[in-house]
C-alpha positions as CSV (number, residue, x, y, z in Angstrom):
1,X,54.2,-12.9,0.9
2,X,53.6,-9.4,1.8
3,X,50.1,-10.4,3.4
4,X,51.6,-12.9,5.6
5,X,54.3,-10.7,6.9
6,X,51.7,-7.7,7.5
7,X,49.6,-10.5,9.4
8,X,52.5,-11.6,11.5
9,X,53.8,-8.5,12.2
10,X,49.9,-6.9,13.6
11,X,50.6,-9.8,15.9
12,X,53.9,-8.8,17.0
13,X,56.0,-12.1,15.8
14,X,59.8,-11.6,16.6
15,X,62.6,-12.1,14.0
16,X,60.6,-12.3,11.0
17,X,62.7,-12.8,7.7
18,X,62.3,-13.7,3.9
19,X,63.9,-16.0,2.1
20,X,64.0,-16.2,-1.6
21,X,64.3,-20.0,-2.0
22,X,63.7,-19.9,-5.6
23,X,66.7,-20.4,-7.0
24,X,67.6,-23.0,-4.4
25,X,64.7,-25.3,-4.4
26,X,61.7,-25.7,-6.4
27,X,59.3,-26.4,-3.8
28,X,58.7,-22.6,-3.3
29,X,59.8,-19.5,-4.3
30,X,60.0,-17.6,-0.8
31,X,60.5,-18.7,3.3
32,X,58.4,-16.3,5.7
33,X,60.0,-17.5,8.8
34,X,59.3,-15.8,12.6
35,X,58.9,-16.7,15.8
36,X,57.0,-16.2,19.2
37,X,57.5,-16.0,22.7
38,X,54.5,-18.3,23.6
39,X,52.8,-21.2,21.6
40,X,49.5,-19.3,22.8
41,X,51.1,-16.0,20.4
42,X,51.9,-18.7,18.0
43,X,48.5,-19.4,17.4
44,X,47.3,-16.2,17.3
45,X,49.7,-15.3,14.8
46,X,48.8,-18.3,12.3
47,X,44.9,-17.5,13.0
48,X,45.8,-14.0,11.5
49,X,47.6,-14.7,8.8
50,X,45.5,-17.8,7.5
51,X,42.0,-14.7,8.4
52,X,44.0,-12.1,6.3
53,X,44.7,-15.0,3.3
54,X,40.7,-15.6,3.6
55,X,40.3,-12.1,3.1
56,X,42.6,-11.8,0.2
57,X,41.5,-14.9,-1.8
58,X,44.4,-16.8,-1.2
59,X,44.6,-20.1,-1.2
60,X,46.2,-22.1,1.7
61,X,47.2,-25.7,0.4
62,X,47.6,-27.2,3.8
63,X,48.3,-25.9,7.8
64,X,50.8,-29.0,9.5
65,X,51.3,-28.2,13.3
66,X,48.1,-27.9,15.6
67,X,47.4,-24.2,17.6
68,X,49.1,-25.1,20.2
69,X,52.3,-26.0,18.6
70,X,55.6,-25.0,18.9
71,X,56.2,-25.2,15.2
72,X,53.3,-24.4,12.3
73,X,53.9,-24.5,8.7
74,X,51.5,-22.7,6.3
75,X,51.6,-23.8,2.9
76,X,50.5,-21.3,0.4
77,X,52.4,-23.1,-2.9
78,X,54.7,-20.5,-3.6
79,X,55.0,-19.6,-0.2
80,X,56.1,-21.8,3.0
81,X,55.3,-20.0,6.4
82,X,57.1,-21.1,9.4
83,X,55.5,-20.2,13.3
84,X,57.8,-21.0,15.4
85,X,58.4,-20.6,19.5
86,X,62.0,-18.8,19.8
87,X,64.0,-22.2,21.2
88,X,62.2,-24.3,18.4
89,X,62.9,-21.6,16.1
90,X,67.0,-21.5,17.5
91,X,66.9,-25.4,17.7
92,X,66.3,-26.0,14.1
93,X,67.8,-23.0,12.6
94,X,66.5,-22.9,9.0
95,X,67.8,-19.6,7.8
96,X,71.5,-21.8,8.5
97,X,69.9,-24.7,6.5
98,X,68.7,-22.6,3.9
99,X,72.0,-20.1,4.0
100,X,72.6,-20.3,0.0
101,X,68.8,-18.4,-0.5
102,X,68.8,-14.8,-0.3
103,X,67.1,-12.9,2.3
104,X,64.6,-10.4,1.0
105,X,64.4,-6.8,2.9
106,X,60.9,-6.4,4.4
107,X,61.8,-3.1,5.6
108,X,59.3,-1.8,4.5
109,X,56.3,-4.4,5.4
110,X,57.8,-3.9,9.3
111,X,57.2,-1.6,12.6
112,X,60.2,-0.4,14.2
113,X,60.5,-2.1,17.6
C-alpha cells in the first residue's frame, strides 16, 4: 500500500486516501483511492504505480479500465487501487459507500501541497 501511494503521489494524484476495508469486507484489506485532473495524468499515474509494483515484486492480479479511462482499478489481492478523473471520482463517491472503513493517515507517505 505504501508503494502505491509513493507512486501516485511522484505523479502528483489529488485527494489520495486509505481505507482500511478489512473489517468491512473480505475482498481486501485496504482502498488506495485518488484522483486526476486529466485521464492523460490518469494513465500516467497507473503506469507508475503498476512500474514501481514491477520493481518491488509485487504482484498485480488484474488492471480493469483502459489508459485512457476515467476510472482504473488495480488489483493487487489485498489491495484495490482506484484512478479516478475528479467528476468520476465525486460521481461515484466510494469513501461515502465505504464510510464504515477507517481511513488510514498517509501523512507520512505524502508531499505537502
Amino acid at each position: 500500500m505504501e508503494t502505491a501511494v509513493k507512486a501516485a503521489d511522484s505523479k502528483h494524484a489529488n485527494n489520495i486516501s486509505v481505507l482500511n476495508i478489512s473489517e468491512v469486507s473480505i475482498m481486501a484489506d485496504y482502498f488506495v483511492i485518488m484522483d486526476a485532473s486529466s485521464q492523460r495524468q490518469v494513465g500516467a499515474i497507473v503506469q507508475e504505480i503498476l512500474d514501481q509494483m514491477g520493481k518491488n515484486d509485487v504482484e498485480v492480479g488484474h488492471v480493469e479500465g483502459k489508459r485512457d479511462s476515467k476510472w482504473i482499478l488495480i488489483d493487487l489481492h489485498d489491495v484495490v487501487i482506484h484512478v479516478f478523473v475528479s467528476e468520476e471520482r465525486d460521481f461515484y463517491n466510494l469513501e461515502k459507500l465505504w464510510s464504515d472503513a477507517p481511513e488510514v493517515d498517509i501523512s507520512g507517505l505524502v508531499t505537502e501541497e
